[in-house]
N, C-alpha and C positions, 0 to 999 in steps of 0.2 A: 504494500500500500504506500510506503514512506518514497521509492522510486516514483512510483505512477505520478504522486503529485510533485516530486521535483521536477519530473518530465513534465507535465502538464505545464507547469510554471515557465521552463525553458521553451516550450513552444509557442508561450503566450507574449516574454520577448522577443523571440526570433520573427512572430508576424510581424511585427512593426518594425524591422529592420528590411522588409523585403522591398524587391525593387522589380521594375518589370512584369508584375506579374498579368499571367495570362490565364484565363477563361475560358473553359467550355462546358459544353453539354447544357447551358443554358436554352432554356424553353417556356417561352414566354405563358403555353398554357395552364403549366404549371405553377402560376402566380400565385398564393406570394408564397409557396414554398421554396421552389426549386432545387429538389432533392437531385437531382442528376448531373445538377453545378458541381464543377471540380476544377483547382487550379491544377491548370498542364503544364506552366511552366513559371518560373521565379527564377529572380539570383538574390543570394545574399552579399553582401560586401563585393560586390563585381564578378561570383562565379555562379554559375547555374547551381540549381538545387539537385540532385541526386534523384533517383526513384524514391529511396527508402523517405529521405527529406519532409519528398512533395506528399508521399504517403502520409506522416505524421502531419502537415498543416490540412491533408482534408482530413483528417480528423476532425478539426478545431471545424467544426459545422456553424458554430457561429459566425467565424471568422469569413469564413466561403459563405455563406448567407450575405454579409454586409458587404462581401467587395461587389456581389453579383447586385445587390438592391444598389450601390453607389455606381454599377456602370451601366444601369437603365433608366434609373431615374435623375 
């Protein structure tokens, strides 16, 4: 348990360090959820994010909720 939330906690700074990122699988029908929303791509500090990376930010489902509400509206 005591992992999970360091980790939690470190991906909760690392979204606000991202740069570039990119969107898919958005679908407007699916308002206002959009469960199918996922970032495909990021860089941190100037390098792309890795698979496993980009894995753990869609995690952060809120996080992926608000970039997709902030690039349609």
């Amino acid at each position: 348990m005591k992992n999970e939330m360091k980790n939690e906690t470190n991906i909760k700074i690392l979204v606000h360090q991202l740069n570039n990122v990119e969107l898919e699988g958005i679908n407007l029908k699916d308002a206002p959820d959009f469960v199918d929303a996922f970032v495909s791509y990021a860089e941190l500090k100037g390098r792309p994010l890795t698979d496993e990376e980009l894995d753990e930010v869609n995690a952060c489902s809120d996080y992926v909720h608000a970039l997709v509400e902030e690039s349609i509206y």
